[in-house]
C-alpha positions as CSV (number, residue, x, y, z in Angstrom):
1,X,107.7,138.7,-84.4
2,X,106.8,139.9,-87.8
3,X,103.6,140.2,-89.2
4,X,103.2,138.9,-92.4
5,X,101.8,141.1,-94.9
6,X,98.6,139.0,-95.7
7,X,97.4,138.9,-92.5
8,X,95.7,141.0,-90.4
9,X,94.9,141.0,-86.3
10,X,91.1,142.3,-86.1
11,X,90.1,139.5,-83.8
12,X,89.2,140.3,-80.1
13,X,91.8,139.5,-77.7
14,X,92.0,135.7,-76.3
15,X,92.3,135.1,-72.5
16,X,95.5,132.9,-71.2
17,X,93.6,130.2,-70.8
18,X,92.1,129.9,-74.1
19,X,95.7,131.1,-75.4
20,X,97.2,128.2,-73.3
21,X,94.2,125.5,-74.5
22,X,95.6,126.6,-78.0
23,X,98.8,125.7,-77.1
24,X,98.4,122.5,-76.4
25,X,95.9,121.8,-79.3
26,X,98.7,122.6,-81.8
27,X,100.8,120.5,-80.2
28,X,98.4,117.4,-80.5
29,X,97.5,118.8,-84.2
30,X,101.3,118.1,-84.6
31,X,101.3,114.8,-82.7
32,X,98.3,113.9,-85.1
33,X,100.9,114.5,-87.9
34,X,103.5,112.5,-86.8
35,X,101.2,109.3,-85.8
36,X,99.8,110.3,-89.5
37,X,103.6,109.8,-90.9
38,X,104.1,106.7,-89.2
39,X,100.8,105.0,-90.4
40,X,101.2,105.7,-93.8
41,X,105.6,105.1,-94.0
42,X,106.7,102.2,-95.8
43,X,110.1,102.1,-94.3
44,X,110.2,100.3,-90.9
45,X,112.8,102.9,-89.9
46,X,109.9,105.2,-90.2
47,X,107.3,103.3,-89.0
48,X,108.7,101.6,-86.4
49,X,111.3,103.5,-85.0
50,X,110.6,106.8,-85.4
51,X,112.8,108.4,-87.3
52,X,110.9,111.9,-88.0
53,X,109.3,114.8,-87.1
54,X,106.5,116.8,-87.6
55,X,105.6,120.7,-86.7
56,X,103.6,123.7,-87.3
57,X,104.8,126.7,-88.7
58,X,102.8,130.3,-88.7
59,X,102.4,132.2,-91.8
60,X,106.0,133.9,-91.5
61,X,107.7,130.0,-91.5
62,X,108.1,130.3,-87.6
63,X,107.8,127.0,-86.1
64,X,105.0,127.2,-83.4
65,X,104.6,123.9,-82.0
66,X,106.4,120.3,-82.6
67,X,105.2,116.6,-82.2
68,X,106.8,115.2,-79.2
69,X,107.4,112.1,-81.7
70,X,110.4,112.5,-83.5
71,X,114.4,113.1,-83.1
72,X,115.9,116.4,-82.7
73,X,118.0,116.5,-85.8
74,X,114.9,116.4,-87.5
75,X,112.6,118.8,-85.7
76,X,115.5,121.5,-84.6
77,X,116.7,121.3,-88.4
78,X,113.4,121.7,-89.6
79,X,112.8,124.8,-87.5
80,X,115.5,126.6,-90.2
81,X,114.2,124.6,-93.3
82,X,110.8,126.3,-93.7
83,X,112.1,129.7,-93.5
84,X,115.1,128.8,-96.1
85,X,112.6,126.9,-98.3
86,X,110.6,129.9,-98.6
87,X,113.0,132.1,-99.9
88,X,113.8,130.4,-102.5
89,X,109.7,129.5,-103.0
90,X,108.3,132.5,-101.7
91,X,104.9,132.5,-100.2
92,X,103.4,134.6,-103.0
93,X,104.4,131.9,-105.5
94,X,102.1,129.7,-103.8
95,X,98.8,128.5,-104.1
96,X,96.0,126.3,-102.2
97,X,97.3,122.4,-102.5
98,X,100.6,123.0,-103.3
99,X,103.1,121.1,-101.4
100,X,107.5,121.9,-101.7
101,X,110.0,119.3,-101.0
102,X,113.7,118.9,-100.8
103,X,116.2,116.6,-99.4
104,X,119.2,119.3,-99.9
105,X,121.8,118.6,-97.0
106,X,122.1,122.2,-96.3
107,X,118.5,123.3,-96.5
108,X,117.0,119.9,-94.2
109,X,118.4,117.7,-92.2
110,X,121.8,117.5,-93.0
111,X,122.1,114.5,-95.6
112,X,120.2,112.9,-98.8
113,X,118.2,110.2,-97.1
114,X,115.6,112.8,-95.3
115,X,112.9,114.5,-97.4
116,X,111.5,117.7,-95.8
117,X,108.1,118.7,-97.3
118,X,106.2,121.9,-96.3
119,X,102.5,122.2,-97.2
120,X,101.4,126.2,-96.8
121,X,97.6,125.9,-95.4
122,X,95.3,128.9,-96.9
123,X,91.8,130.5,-95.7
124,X,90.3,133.6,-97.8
125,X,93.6,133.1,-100.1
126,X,95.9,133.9,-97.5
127,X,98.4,131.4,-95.8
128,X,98.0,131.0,-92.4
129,X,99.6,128.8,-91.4
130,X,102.4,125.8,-92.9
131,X,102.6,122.2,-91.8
132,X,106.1,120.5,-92.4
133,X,107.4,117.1,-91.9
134,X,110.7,115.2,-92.3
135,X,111.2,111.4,-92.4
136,X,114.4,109.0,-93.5
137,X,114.4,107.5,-97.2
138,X,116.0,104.4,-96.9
139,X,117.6,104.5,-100.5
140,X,118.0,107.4,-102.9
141,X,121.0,105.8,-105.0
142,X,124.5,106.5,-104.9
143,X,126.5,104.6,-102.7
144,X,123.2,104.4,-100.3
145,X,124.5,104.6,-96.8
146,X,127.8,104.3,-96.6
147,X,130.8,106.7,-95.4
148,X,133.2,105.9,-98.4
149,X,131.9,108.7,-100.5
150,X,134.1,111.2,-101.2
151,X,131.3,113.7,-102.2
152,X,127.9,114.7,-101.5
153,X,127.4,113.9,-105.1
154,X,128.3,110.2,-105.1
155,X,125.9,109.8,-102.0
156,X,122.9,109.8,-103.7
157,X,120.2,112.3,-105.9
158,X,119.7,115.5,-104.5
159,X,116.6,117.4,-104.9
160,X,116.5,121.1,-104.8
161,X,113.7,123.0,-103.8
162,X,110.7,122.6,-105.8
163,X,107.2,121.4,-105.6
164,X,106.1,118.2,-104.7
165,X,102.2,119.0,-105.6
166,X,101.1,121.8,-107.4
167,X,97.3,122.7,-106.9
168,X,94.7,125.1,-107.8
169,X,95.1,128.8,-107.5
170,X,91.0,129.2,-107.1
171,X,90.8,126.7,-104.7
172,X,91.7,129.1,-101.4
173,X,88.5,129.4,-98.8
174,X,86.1,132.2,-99.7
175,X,84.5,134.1,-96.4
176,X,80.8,134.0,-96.2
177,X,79.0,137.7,-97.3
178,X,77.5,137.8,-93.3
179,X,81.3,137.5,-92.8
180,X,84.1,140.4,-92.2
181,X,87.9,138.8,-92.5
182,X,88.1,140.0,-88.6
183,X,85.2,138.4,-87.5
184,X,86.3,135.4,-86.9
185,X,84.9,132.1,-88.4
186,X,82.0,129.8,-87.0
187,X,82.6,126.1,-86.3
188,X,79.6,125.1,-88.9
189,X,80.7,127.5,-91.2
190,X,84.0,125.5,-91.6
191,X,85.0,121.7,-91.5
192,X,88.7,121.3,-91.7
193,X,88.1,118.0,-93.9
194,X,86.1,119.5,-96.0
195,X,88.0,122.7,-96.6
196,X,91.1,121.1,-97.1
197,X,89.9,118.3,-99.1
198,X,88.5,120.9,-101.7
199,X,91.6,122.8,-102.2
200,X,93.1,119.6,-103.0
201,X,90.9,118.8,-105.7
202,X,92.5,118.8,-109.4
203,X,95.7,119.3,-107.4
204,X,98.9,117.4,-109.2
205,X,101.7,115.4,-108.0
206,X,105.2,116.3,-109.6
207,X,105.4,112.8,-111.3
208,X,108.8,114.1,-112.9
209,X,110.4,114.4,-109.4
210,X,109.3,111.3,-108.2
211,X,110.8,109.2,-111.4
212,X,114.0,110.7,-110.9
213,X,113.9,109.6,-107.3
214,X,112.3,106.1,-107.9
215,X,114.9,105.5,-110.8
216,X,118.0,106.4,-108.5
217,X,116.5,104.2,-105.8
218,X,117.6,100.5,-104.9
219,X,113.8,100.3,-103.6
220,X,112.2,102.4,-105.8
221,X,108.6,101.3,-104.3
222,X,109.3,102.0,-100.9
223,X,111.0,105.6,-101.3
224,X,108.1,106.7,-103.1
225,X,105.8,105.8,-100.6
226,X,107.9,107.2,-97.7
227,X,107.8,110.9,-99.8
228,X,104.1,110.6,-100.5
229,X,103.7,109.4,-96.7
230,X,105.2,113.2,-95.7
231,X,102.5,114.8,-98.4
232,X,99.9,112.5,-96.2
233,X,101.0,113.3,-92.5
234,X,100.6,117.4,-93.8
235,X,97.4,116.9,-95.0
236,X,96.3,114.9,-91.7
237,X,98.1,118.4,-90.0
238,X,96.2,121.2,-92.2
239,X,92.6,119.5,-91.5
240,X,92.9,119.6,-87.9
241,X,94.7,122.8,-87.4
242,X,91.6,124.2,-90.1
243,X,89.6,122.4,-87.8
244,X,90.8,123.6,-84.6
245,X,90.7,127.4,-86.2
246,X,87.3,127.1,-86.6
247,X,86.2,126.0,-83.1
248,X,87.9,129.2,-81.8
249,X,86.9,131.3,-84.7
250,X,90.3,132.5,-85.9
251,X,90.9,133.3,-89.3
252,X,95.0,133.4,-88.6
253,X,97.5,132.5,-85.9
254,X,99.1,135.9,-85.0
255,X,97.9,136.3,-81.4
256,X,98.6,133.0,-80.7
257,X,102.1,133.0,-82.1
258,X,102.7,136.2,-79.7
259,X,101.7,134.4,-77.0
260,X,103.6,131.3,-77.6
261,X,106.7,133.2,-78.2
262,X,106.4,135.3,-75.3
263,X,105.7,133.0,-72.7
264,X,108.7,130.5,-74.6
265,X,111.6,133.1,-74.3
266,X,110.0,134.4,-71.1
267,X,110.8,130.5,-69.7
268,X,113.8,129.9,-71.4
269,X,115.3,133.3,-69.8
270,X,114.3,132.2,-66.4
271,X,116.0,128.8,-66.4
272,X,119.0,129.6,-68.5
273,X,120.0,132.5,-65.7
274,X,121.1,129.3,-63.1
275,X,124.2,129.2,-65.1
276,X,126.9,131.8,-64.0
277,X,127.8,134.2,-66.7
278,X,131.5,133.0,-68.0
279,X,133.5,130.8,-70.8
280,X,133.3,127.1,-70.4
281,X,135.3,125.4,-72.5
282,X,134.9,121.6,-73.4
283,X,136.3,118.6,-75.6
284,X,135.7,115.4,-77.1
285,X,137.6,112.7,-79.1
286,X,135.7,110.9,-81.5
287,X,136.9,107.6,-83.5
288,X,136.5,109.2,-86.8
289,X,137.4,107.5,-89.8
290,X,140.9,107.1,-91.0
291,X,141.9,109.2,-88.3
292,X,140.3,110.5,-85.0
293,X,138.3,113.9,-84.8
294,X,138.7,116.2,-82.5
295,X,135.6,118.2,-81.4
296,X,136.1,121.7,-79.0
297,X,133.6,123.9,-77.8
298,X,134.0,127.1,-76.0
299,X,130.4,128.2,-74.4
300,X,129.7,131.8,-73.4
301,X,126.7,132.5,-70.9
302,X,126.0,136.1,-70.6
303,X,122.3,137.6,-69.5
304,X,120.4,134.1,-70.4
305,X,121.9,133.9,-73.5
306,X,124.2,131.1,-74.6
307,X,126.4,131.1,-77.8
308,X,128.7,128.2,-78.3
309,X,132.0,128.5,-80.8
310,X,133.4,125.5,-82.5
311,X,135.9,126.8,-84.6
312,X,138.6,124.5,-82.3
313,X,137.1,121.5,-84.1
314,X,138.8,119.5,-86.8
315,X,138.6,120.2,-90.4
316,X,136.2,118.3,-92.7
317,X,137.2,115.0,-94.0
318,X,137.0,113.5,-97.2
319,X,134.9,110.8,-95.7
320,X,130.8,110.9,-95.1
321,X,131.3,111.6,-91.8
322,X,130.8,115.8,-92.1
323,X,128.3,117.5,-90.4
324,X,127.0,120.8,-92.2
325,X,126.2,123.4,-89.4
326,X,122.2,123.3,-89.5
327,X,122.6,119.4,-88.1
328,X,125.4,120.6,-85.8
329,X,122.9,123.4,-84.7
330,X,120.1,121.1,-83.9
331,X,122.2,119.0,-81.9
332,X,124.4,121.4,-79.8
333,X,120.8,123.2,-78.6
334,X,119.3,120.8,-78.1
335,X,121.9,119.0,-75.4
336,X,121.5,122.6,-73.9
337,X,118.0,122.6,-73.6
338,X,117.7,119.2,-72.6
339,X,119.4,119.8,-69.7
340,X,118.6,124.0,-68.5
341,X,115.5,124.4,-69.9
342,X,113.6,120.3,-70.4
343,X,110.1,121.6,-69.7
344,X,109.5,125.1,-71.8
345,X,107.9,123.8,-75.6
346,X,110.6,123.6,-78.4
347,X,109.8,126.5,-80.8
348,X,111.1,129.9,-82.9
349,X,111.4,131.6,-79.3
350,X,112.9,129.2,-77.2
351,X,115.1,128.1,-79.5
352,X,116.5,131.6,-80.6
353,X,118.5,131.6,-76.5
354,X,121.0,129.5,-78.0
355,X,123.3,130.1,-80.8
356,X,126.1,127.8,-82.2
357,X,128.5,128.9,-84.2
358,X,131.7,127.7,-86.3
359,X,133.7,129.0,-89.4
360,X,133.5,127.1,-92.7
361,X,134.9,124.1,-94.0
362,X,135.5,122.4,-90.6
363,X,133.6,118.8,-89.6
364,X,131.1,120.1,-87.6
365,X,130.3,122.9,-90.0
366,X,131.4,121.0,-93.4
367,X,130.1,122.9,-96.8
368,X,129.0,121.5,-100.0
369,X,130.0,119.6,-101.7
370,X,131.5,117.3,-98.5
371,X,130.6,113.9,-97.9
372,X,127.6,113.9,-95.1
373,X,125.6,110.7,-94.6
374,X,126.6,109.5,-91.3
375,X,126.3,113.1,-90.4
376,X,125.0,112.4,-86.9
377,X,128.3,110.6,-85.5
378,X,129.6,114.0,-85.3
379,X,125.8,115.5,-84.9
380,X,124.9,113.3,-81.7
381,X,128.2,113.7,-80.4
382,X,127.7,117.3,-79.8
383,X,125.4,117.1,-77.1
384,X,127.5,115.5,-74.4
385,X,130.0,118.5,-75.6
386,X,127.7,120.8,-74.6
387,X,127.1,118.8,-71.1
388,X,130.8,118.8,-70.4
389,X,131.0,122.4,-70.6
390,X,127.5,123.1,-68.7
391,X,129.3,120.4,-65.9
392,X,132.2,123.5,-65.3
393,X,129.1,125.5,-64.8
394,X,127.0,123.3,-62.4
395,X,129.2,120.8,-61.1
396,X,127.1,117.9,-59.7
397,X,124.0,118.1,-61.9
398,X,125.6,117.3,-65.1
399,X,124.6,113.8,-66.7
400,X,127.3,111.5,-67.7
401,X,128.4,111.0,-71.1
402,X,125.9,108.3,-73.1
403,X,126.9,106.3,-76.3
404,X,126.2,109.3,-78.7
405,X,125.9,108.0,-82.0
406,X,123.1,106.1,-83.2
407,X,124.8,102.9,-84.7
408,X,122.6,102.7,-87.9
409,X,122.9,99.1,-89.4
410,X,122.7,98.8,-93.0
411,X,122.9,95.4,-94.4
412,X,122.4,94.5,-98.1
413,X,122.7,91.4,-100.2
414,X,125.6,90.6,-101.7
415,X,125.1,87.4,-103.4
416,X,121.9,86.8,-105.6
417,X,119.3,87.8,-103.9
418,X,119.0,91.9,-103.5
419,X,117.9,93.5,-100.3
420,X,118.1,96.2,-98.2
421,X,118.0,96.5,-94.3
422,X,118.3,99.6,-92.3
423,X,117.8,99.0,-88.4
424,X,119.2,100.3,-85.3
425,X,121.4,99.4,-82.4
426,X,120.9,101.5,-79.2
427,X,123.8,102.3,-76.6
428,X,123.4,103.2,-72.7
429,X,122.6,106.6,-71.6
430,X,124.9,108.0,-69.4
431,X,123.7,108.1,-65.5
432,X,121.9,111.0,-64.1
433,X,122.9,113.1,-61.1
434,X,120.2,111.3,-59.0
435,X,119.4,107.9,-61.2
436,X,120.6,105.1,-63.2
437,X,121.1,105.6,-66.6
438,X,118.6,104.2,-69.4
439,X,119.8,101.1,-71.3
440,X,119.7,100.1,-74.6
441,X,118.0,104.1,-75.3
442,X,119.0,106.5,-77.8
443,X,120.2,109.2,-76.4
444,X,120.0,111.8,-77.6
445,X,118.5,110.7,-80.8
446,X,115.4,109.2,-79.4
447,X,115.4,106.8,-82.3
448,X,113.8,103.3,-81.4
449,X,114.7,100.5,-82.7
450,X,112.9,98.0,-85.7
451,X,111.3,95.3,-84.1
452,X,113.4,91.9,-84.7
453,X,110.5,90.5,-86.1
454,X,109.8,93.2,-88.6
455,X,113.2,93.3,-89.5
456,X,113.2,89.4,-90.6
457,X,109.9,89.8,-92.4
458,X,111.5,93.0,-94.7
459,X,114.9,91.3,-95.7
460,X,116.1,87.6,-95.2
461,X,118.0,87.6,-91.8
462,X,117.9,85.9,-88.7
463,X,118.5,87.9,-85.1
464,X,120.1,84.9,-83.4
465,X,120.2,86.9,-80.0
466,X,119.7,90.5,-78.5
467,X,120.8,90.6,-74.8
468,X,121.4,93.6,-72.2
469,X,125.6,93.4,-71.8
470,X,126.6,92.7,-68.6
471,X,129.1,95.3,-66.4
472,X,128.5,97.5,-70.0
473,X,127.2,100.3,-68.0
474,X,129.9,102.4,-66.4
475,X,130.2,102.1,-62.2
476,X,128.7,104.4,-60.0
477,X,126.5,106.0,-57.2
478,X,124.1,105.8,-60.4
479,X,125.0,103.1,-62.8
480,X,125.4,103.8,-66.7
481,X,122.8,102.3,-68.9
482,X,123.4,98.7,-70.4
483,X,124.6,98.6,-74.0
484,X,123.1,95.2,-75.7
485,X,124.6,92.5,-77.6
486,X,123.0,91.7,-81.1
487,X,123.6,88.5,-83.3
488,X,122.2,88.0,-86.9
489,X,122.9,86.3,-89.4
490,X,121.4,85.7,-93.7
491,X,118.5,83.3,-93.8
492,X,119.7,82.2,-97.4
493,X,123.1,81.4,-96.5
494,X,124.5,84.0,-98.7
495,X,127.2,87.0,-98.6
496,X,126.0,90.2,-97.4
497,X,127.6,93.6,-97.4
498,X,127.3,95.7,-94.1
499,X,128.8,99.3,-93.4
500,X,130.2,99.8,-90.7
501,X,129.6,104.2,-91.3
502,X,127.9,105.0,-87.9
503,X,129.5,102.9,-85.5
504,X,131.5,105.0,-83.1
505,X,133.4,104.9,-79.8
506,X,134.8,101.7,-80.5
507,X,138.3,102.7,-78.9
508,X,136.6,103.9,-75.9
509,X,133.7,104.4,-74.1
510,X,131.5,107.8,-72.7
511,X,133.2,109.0,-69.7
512,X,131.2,108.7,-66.2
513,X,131.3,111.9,-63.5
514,X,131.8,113.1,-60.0
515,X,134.2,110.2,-59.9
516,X,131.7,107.4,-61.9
517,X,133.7,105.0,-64.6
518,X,133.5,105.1,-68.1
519,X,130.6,102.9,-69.6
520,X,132.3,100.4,-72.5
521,X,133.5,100.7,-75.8
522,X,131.7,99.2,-78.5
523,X,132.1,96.0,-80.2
524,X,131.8,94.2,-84.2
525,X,133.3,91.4,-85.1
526,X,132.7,88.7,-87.4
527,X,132.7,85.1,-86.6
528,X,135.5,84.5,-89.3
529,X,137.7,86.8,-87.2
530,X,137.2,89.8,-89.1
531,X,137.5,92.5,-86.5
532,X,135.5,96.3,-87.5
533,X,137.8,99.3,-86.4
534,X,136.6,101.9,-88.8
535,X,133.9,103.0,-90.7
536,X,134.0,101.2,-93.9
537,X,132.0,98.6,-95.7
538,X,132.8,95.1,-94.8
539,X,131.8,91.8,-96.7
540,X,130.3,89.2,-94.3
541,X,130.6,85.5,-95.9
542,X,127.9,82.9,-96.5
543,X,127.5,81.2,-93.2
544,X,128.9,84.0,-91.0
545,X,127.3,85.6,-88.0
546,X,128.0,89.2,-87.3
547,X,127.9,90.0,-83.6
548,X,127.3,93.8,-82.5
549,X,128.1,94.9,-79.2
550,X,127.2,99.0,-78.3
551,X,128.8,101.2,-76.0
552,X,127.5,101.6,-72.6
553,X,126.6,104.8,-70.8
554,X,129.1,106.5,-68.2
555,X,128.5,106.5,-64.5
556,X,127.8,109.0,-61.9
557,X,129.6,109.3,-58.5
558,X,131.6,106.7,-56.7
559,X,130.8,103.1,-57.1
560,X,131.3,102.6,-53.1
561,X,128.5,104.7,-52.9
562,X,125.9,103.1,-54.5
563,X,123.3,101.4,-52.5
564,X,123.7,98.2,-51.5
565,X,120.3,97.0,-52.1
566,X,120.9,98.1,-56.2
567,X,123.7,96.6,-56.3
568,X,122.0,92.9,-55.3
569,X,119.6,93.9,-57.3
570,X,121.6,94.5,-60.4
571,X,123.3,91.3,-59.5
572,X,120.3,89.2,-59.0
573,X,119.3,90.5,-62.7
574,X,122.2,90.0,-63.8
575,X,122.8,93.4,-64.7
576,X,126.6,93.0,-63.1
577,X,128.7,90.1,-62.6
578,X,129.5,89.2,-59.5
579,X,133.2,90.1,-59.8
580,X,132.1,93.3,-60.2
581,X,129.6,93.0,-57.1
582,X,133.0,92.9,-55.5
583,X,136.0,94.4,-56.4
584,X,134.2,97.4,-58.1
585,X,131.2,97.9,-56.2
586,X,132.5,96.5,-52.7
587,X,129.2,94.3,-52.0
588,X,130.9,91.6,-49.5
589,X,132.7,94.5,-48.1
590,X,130.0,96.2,-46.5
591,X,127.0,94.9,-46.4
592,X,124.4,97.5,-45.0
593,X,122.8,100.1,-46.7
594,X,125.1,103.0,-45.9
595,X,127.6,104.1,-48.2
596,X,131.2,104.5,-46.8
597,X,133.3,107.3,-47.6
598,X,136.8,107.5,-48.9
């Protein structure tokens, strides 16, 4: 790790258990944050669902800690975004209540809709430490969400690095005379609240920025709230980490970001060395847009280090589908870690055991200015490529494929009345080498979804029905997660306009293992007949219902193996029909507990 230049280590070593305590309070700081965020977010995509994240970063931009709250394409992204932020705002520019925010594609989270804001946090003049946050804007003009663009420019307002607040250069906390900078700080001598309220004082919000975003914006109310909701959740951070550094009388975070990172990359070796050195080579066929994508990974493991290369994937397309490489990044490690190493912290360290890599200009690695706003069909695709080359290396502990792609559904009015609706319909995840998969759960987003009743109190709709699919999840030893059926309809009896962007494996559905079938496709129709088969925007006429039906999650071993007592079970829930009681699962055929072998 590098030292930065401000700082200085003086302070008396910390035993591993106070070193561990630490540990854990920074990770509750940043779980502070993010329930901070979600208070104070006026989108219900936000607020509801979760769409966000939320982490502390040491004085060098090295993410330390993350809020268990929040997706991976957020926090994994974000990891990058702090460093890259900084070096075109370098710390030395900075002052105490200043506050930097972009929603660059290539610098955040991969399209314009999320916002990334960094807030550095000072003592004696010096950055210690920075709190960052990232969180969905439901509209920043442009098309809004939609796939159709044929440019990142047509997709919305981009905002380059630059400062959200600006505060007060004098404002930094002074030591006390009876004080050295190496001897620590008392708990009385510093209040987090306090300290951090004062450097805020006379501090300035960039009112230019925000008019350029609120005048771009379809909801110009709500997408300044959701921005100044980041600037809130970092403030909520930087008092309690101040807070917390007073208790244990540090005046900066160096000896605990050595121990963090030791111990991280210490765990992360250890785990990743159950995978046999070699090449594992994977692939995956997506629906795409006007044409299916192709996605190929070849995965090198060599002395608990794992690089993946996915220059066999297909080119970028001249639809919003891309994926620039930071979101493909996020989401390739993370199906890695997810699976080898599930219980070490996410952080600088354990993250840096896994590399991903892909030339230029290809969909999973797509450069400006490409389309990108349904970035995550390719993004949350990636991590059941990674499982299908990890499944070569461990045969048998591999879970099955899940429905990938969050289907985002974006509604809007389309007759006289304006609105905009941004919820969420969840998939099945695939089944797990010793249990059922999770229905209706997004995997590997970890997205929730709005609340029906939320949703029809933001925008006029009705949610006629939301149902678990029976038989959606795929057969098996372990059965695949349920997809669910979702009806709505508008409450005024008017056209609305829907895109169809982020709704994937419609042709067919994630693949089961060890001899489990494939969970089903996905479904939209509407009841005029319209059938949806891409990702374009769709009218839905006055009167009309539209009926969404997700994928379902893969199964995992044979079906004649599952118990019989789950599969009565399933069938008295109504989980399976009783057709597939039968033929699939073999329930009149045997009917003990034992399962019978082929």
């Amino acid at each position: 790790m590098t030292l930065s230049p401000a700082s200085t280590d003086n302070t008396e070593p910390l035993d591993v258990v106070t070193q561990n305590v630490l540990w854990n309070r920074l990770i509750s700081v940043c779980e502070e944050q993010a329930n901070a965020l979600m208070r104070a977010a006026f989108g219900a995509i936000v607020r509801e669902a979760g769409d966000l994240s939320a982490g502390v970063f040491n004085a060098n931009g090295e993410m330390l800690a993350q809020a268990v709250t929040g997706t991976p394409g957020h926090v994994n992204t974000m990891a990058a975004s702090v460093r890259a932020m900084l070096a075109i705002q370098p710390a030395e520019s900075l002052s105490p209540g200043d506050a930097l925010v972009t929603n660059d594609p290539w610098l955040g989270a991969g399209h314009v809709f999320d916002f990334v804001v960094v807030t550095p946090v000072f003592i004696a003049q010096n950055i210690v430490a920075y709190l960052a946050s990232t969180s969905h804007i439901v509209d920043v003009g442009g098309r809004g969400w939609s796939a159709e663009a044929a440019s990142v420019f047509e997709e919305g307002v981009t905002i380059p690095v630059m400062h959200l607040r600006r505060g007060c250069p004098s404002k930094g906390y002074q030591l006390r005379s009876s004080q050295s900078p190496g001897s620590g700080l008392r708990g009385s001598d510093l209040q987090g609240s306090e300290l951090h309220s004062s450097q805020l004082h006379g501090a300035q919000l960039n009112e230019d920025m925000l008019r350029i975003v609120e005048t771009n914006s379809r909801v110009p109310h709500e997408a300044r709230g959701d921005i100044l909701s980041l600037l809130t959740s970092n403030d909520t951070g930087a008092r309690r980490l101040l807070e917390l550094m007073a208790e244990y009388q540090l005046t900066d975070l160096i000896q605990t970001s050595r121990f963090i990172f030791e111990r991280s990359l210490q765990g992360t070796r250890t785990l990743l060395q159950r995978v046999p050195d070699g090449i594992y080579d994977s692939t995956l066929a997506l629906d795409g847009y006007d044409a299916p994508i192709h996605l190929q990974a070849s995965m090198s493991v060599k002395d608990s280090h794992i690089n993946v290369d996915l220059s066999g994937s297909s080119k970028a397309v001249n639809r919003g589908i891309n994926c620039p490489l930071n979101y493909t990044a996020a989401y390739a490690a993370f199906g890695i870690r997810a699976l080898l190493t599930p219980d070490v912290p996410n952080n600088e360290a354990s993250l840096k055991a896994v590399t991903i890599s892909a030339p230029p200009g290809l969909v999973v690695s797509a450069e400006r200015p490409s389309p990108v706003s349904a970035r995550h069909v390719i993004g949350q695709a990636l991590p059941d490529l990674m499982m299908g080359c990890l499944e070569q290396a461990l045969p048998g502990e591999v879970l099955a494929e899940s429905s990938g792609a969050l289907w985002t559904l974006s509604l809007s009015g389309a007759g006289t009345t304006e609105f905009t609706s941004l919820n969420v319909v969840l998939g099945g995840m695939g089944a797990r080498p010793a249990t059922d998969g999770l229905s209706t759960t997004a995997f590997p987003s970890g997205v929730g979804a709005v609340p029906v009743e939320v949703a029809e109190l933001a925008a006029p709709l009705i949610y006629q029905s939301k149902e678990f699919v029976a038989d959606s999840g795929g057969a098996g030893k372990h059965r695949g997660g349920l997809a669910q059926r979702l009806e709505l309809r508008s409450a005024l009896d008017e056209d609305m306009s829907l895109s169809a962007a982020a709704f994937e494996r419609l042709t067919s559905g994630p693949a089961g293992r060890e001899g489990g079938h494939n969970g089903s496709a996905g479904k939209v129709e509407i009841t005029d007949g319209t059938q949806i088969t891409d990702k374009g925007n769709y009218r839905i006429p006055a009167g009309e219902t539209l009926i969404l039906q997700s994928p379902g999650g893969g199964g995992f071993g044979k079906p004649n193996h599952r118990d019989k007592s789950a599969v009565m079970q399933d069938l008295a829930h109504g989980l399976i029909s009783g057709e597939a009681a039968t033929d699939i699962y073999q329930l009149n055929n045997k009917p003990n507990n034992k399962p019978t072998e082929e």
